[in-house]
VOBA-1610 file (N, C-alpha, C; in pm, whole numbers, padded with zeros to 5 digits, always signed):
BEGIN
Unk+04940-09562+10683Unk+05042-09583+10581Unk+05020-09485+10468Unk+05104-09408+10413Unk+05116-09293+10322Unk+05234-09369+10205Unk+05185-09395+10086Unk+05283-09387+10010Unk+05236-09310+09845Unk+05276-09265+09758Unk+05242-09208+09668Unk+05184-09346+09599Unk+05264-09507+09553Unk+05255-09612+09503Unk+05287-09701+09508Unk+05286-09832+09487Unk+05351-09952+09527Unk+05505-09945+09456Unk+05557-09870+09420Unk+05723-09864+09370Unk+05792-09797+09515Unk+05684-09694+09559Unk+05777-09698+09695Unk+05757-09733+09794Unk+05675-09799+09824Unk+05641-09907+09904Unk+05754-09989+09903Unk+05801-10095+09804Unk+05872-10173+09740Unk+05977-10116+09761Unk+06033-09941+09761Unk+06176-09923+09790Unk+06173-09920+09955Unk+06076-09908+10011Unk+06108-09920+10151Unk+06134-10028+10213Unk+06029-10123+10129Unk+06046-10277+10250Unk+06144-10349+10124Unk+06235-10285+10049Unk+06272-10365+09955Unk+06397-10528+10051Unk+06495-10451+10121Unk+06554-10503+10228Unk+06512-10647+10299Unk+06388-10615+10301Unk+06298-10753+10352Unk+06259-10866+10279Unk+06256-10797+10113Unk+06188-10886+10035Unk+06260-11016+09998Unk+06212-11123+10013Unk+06246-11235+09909Unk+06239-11271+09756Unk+06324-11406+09729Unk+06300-11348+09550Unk+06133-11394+09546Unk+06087-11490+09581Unk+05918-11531+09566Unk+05872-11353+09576Unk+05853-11323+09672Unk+05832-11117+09701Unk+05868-11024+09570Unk+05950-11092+09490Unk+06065-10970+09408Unk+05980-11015+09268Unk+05926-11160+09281Unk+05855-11199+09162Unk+05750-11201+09158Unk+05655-11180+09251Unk+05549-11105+09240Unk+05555-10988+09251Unk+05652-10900+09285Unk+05615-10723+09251Unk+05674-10734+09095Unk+05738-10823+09021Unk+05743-10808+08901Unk+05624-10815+08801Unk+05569-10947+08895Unk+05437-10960+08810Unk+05294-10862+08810Unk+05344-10786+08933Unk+05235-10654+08928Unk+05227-10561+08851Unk+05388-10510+08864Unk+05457-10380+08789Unk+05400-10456+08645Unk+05415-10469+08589Unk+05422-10557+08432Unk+05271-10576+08397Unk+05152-10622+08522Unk+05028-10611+08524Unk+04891-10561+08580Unk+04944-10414+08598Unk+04862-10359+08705Unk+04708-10316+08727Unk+04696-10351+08560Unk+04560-10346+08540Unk+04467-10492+08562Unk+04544-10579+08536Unk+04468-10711+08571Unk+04473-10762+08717Unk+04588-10709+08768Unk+04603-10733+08927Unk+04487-10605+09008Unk+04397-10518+08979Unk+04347-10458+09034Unk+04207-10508+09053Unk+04235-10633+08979Unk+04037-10707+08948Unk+04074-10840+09005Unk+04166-10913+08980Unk+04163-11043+09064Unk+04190-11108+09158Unk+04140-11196+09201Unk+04148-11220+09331Unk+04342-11316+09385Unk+04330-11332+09529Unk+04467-11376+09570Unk+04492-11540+09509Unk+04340-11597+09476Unk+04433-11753+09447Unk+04449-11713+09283Unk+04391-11611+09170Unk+04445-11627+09048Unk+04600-11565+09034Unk+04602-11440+09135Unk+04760-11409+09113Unk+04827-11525+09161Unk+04793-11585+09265Unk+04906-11691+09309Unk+04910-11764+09205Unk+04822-11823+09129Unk+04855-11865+08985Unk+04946-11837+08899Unk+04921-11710+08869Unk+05006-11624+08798Unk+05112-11641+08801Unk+05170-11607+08936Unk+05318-11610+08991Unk+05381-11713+09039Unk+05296-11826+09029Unk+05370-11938+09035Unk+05381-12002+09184Unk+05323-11941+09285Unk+05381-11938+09449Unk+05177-11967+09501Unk+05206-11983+09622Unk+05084-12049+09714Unk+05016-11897+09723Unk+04880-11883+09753Unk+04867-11755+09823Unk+04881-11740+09945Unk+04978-11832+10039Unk+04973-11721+10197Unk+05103-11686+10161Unk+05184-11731+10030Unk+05297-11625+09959Unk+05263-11498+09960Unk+05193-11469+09914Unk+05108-11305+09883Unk+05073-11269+09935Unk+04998-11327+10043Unk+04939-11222+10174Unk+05067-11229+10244Unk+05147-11311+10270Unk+05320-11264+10327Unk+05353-11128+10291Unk+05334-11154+10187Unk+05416-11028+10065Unk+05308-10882+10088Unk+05176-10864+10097Unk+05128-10804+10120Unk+05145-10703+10270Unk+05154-10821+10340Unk+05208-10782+10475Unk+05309-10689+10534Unk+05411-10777+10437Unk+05552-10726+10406Unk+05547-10545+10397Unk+05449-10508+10294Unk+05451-10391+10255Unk+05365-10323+10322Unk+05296-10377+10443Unk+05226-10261+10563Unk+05058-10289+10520Unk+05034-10370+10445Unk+04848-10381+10413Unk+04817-10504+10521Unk+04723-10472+10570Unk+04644-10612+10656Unk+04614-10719+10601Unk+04593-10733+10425Unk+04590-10817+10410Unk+04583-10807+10233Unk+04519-10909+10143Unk+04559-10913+10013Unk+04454-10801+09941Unk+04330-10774+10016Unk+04216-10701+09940Unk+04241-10528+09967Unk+04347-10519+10047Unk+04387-10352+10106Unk+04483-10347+09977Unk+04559-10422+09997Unk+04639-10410+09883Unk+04604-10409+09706Unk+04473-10433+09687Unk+04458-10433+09554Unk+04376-10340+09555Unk+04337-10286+09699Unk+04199-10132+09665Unk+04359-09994+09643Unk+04471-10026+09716Unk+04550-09933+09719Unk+04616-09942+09568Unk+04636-10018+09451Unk+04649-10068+09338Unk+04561-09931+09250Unk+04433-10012+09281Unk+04354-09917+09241Unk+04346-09776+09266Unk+04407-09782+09362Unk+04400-09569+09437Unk+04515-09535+09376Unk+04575-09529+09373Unk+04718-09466+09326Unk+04762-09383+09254Unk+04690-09410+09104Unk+04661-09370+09019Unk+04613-09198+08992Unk+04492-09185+09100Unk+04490-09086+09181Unk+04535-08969+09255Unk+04660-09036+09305Unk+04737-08972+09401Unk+04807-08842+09315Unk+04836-08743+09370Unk+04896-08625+09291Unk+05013-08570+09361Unk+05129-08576+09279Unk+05220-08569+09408Unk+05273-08377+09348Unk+05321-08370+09412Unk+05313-08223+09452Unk+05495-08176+09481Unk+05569-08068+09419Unk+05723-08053+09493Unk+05679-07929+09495Unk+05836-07876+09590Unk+05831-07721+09560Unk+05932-07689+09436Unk+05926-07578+09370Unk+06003-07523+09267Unk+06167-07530+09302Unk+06160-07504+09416Unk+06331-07477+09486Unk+06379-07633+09499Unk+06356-07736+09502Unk+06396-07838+09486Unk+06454-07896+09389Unk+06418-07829+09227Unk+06476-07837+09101Unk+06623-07738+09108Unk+06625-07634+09137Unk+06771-07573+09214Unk+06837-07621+09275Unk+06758-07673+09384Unk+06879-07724+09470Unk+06937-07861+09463Unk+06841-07942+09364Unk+06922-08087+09346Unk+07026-08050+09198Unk+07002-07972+09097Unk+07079-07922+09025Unk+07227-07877+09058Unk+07224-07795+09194Unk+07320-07741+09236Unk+07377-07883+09307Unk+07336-07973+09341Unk+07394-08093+09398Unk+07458-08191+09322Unk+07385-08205+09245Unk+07521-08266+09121Unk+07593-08187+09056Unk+07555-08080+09052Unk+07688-07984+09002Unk+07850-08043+09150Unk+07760-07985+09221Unk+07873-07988+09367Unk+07965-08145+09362Unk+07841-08308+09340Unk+07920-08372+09322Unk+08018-08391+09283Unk+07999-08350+09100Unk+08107-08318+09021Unk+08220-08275+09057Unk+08181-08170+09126Unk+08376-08086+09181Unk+08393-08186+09264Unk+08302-08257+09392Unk+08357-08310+09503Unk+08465-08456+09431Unk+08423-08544+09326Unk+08474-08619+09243Unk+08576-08580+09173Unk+08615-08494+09136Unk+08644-08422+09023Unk+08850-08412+09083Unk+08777-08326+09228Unk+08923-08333+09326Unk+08956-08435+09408Unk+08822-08527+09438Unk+08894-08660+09494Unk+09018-08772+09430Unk+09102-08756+09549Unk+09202-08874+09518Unk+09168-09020+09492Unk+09193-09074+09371Unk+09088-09232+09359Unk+09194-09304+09326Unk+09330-09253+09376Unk+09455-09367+09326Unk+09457-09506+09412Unk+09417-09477+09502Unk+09432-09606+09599Unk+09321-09728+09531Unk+09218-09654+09510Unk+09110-09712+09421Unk+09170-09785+09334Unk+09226-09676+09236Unk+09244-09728+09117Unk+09377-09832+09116Unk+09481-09844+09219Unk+09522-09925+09231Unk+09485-10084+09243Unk+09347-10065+09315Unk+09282-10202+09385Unk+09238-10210+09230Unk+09149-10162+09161Unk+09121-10219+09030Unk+09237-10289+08924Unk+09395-10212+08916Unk+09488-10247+08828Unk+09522-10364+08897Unk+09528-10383+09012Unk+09581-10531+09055Unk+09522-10634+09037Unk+09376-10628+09087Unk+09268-10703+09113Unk+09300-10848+08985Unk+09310-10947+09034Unk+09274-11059+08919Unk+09155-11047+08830Unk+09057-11090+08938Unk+08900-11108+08893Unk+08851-10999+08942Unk+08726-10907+08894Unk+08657-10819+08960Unk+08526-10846+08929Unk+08462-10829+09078Unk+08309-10880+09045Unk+08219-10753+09137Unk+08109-10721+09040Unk+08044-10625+09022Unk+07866-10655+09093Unk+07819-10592+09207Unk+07700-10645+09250Unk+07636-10513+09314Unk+07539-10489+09225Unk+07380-10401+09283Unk+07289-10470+09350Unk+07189-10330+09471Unk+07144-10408+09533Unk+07038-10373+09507Unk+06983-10298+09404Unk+06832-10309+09363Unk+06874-10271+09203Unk+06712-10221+09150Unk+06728-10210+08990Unk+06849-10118+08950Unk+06843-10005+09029Unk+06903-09877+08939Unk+07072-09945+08946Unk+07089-10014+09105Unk+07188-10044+09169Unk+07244-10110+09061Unk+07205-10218+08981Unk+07223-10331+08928Unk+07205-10270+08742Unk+07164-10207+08707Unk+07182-10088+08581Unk+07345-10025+08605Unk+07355-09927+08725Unk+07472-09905+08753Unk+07589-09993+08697Unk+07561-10122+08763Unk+07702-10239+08707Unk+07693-10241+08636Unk+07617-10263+08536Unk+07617-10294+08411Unk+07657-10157+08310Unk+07696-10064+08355Unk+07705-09925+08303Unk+07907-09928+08356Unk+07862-09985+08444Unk+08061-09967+08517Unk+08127-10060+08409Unk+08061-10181+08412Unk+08123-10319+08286Unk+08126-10252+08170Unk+08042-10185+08114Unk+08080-10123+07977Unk+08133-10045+08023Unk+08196-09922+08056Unk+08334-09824+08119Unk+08455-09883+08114Unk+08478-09990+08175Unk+08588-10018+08204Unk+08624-10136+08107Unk+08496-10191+08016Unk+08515-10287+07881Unk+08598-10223+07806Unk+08590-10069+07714Unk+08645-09971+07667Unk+08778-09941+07705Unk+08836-10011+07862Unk+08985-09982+07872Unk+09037-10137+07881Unk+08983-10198+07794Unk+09010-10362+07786Unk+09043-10434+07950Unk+08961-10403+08037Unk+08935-10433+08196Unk+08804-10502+08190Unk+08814-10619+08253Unk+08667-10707+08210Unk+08613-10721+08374Unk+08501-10706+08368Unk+08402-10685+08492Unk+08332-10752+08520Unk+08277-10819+08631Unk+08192-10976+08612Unk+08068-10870+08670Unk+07954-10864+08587Unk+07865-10800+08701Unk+07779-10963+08825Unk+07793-10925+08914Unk+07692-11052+08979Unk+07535-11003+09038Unk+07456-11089+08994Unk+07301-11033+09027Unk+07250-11113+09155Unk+07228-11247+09120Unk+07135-11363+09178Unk+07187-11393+09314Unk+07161-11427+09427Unk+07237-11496+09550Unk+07257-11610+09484Unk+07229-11689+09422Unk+07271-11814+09394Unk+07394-11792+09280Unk+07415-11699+09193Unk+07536-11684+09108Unk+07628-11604+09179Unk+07614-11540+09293Unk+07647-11467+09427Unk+07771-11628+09453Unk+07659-11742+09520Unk+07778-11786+09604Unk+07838-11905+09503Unk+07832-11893+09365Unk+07915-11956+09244Unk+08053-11898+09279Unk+08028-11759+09268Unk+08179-11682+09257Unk+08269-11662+09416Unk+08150-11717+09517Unk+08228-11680+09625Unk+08304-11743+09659Unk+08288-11925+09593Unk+08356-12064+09601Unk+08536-11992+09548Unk+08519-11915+09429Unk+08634-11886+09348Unk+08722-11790+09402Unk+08614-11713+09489Unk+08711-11600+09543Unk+08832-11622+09582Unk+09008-11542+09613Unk+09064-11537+09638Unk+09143-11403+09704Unk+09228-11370+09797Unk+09265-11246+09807Unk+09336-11149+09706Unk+09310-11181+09563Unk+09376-11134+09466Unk+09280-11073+09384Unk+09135-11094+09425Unk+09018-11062+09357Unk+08947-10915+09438Unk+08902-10869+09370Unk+08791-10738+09405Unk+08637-10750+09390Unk+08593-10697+09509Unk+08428-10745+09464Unk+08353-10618+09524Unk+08326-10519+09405Unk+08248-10374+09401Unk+08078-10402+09430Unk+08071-10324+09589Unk+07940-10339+09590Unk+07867-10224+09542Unk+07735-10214+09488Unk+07670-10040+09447Unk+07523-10016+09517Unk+07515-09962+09647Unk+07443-09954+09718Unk+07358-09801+09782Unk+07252-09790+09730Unk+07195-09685+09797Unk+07253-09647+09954Unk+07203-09673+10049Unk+07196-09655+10163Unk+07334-09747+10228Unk+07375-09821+10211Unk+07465-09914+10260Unk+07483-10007+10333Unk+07335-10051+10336Unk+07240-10098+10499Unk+07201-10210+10424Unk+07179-10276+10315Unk+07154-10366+10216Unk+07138-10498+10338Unk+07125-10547+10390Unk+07121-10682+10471Unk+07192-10759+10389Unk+07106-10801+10335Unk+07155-10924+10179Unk+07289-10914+10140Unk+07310-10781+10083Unk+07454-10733+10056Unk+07513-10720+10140Unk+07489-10683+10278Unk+07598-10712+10381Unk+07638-10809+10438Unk+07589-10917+10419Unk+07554-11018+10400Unk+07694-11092+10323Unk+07655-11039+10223Unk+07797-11130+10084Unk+07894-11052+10131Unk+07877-10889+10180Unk+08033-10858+10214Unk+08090-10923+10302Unk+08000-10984+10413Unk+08162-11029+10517Unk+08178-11134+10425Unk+08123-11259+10355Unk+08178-11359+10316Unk+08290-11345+10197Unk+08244-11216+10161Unk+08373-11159+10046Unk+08498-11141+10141Unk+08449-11036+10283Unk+08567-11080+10360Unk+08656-11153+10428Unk+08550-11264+10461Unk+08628-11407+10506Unk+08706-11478+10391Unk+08709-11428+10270Unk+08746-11510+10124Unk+08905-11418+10167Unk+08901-11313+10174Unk+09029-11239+10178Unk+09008-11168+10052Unk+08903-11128+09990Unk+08881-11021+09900Unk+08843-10951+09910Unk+08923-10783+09846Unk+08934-10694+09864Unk+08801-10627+09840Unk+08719-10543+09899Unk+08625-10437+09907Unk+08593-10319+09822Unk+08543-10275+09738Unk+08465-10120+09689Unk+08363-10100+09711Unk+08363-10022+09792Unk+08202-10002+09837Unk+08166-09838+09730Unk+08033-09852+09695Unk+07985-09711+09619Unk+07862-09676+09720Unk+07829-09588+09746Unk+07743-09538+09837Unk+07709-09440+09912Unk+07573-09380+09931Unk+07542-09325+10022Unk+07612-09250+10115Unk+07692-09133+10146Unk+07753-09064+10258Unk+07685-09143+10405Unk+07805-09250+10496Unk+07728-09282+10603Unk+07868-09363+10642Unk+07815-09433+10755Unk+07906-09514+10830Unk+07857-09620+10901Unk+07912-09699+10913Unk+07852-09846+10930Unk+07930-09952+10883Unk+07878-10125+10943Unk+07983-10210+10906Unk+07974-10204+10783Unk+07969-10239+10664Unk+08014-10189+10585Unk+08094-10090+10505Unk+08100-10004+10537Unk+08228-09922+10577Unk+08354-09956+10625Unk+08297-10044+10761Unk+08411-10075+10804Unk+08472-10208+10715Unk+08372-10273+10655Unk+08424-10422+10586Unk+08541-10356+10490Unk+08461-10226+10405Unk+08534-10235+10294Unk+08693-10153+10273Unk+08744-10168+10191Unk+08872-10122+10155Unk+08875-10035+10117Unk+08810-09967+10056Unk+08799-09830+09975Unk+08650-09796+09946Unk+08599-09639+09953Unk+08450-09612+09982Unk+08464-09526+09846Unk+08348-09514+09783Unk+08327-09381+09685Unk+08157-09341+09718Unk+08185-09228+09802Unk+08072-09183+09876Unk+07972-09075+09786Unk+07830-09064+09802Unk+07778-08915+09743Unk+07691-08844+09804Unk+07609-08761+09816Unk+07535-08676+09906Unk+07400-08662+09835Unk+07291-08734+09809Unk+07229-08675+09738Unk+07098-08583+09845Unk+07036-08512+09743Unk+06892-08415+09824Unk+06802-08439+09817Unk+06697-08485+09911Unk+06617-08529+09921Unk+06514-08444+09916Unk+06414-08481+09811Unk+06243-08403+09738Unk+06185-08476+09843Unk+06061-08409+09956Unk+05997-08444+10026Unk+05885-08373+09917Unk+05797-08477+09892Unk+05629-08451+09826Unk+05525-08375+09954Unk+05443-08290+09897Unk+05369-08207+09974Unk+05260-08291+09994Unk+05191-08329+10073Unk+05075-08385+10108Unk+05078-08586+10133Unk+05206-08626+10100Unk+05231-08751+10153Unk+05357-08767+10208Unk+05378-08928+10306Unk+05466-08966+10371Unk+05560-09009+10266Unk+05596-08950+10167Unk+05738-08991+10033Unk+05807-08893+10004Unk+05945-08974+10038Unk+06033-08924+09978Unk+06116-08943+09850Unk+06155-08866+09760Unk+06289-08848+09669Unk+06354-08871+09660Unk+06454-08944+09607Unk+06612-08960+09597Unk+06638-08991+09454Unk+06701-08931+09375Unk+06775-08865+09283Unk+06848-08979+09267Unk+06852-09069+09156Unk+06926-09149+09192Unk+07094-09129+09051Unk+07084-09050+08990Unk+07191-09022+08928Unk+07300-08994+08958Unk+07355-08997+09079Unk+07492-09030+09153Unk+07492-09138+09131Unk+07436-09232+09137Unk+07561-09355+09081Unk+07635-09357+08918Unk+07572-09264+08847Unk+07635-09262+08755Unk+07748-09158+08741Unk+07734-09036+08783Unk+07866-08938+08771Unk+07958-09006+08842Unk+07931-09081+08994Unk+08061-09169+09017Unk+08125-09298+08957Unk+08017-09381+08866Unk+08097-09452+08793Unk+08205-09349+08695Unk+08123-09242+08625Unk+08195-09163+08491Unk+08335-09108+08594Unk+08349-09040+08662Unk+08450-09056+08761Unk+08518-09144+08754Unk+08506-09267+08831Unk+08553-09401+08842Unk+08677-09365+08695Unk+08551-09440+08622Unk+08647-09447+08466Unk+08715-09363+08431Unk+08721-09218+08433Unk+08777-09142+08407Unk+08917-09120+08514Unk+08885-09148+08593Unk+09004-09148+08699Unk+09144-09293+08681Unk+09043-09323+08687Unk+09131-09469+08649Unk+09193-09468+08501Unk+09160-09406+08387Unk+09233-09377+08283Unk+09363-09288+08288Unk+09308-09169+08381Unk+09441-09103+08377Unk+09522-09158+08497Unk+09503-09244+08591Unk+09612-09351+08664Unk+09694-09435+08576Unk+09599-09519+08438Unk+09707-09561+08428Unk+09764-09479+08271Unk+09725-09478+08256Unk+09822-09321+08149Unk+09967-09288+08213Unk+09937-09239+08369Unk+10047-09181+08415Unk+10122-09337+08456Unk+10083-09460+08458Unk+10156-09521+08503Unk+10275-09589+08359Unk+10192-09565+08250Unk+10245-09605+08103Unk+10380-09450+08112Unk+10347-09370+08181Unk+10454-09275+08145Unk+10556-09248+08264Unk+10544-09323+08310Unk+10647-09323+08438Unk+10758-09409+08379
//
């Protein structure tokens, strides 16, 4: 197992994790110096959960067991990660490229599904994912358009009770492979509500669930001397600024028709 640290560890097996899983990598991230000295029954303390919670969770992330995982805690620190120079070029030149690719995309059909939409509900499937919504809700707050962001599976299936085919429910997904989130999409689709998927250049059910895609390409930094990779995660924001910006001059032109 090669990873630079337990953050990407955590983005790999993130898919797998449970919230008990999601609340102890909170309680690591937040304490990594005290989690490198104590043992599995004081974190289970800590975090509130049994310890064969944690050796689950340990597991989860590829260690044999809870004491691999706190010597790799300790190593990390260590680790020196390494790019090449041409990788700062060429991801530069990639959000440049987004830009135009956004810039000339048609987003009326989009922006239609947003002007109709009754309710619109807003759901990331990890941190940046879930920053994102909360970055789209203020965008579209500014054109007096109100945005529900949704986080929790349990405030997940509050709103799914409400759903109707008059509602929109924007998913914001790295890869598009989300389980969990694919998960709420078909039940968004059995509700008869309409689809935005943001994501990853790819294809898959999801794709097929949704109604409208806003796709991006990003370039991937492979580190010299470990099994990690890069991903750039600032495409989700030039396509929200997009988004909003597109959707302003839709309805502009629709006030002047």
């Amino acid at each position: 197992m090669k990873a630079r640290n337990m953050e990407e560890l955590i983005r790999r097996k993130y898919d797998e994790l449970n919230e008990n899983d999601l609340e102890i990598w909170k309680y690591i991230i937040s304490n990594k110096e005290i989690c490198k000295k104590i043992s599995i029954q004081q974190l289970a303390v800590f975090c509130h959960v049994s310890h064969t919670t944690i050796l689950r969770f340990a597991k989860k992330l590829g260690f044999s067991g809870y004491s691999e995982m706190r010597s790799f805690l300790k190593w990390e620190e260590q680790a020196e990660i390494l790019y090449e120079e041409k990788d700062m070029e060429r991801n530069a030149n990639n959000f440049v490229s987004a830009i135009r690719t956004l810039e000339d995309m048609n987003m009326d059909d989009i922006c239609q599904m947003i002007y109709e939409a009754k309710n619109i509900y807003v759901n990331g499937s990890g941190d940046v994912q879930k920053e994102a919504a909360r970055v789209l809700k203020g965008k579209f707050l500014h054109q007096r358009l109100f945005m529900n962001t949704v986080e929790g599976g349990a405030e997940f299936e509050l709103i799914e009770e409400m759903l109707t085919p008059e509602d929109l429910v924007i998913f914001i997904s790295y890869s598009g492979n989300n389980q969990t989130q694919l998960k709420k999409a078909r039940e968004v689709r059995e509700k008869g509500a309409r689809i935005l998927l943001i994501a990853m250049e790819g294809r898959g059910e999801f794709w097929n669930l949704a109604d409208g895609v806003i796709e991006f390409h990003p370039e991937e930094i492979h580190t010299v001397g470990y099994d990690y990779t890069y991903f750039p995660t600032l495409h989700f924001f030039i396509v929200i600024e997009f988004l909003a910006l597109k959707y302003m001059e839709f309805t502009t032109k629709k006030k002047e028709a």
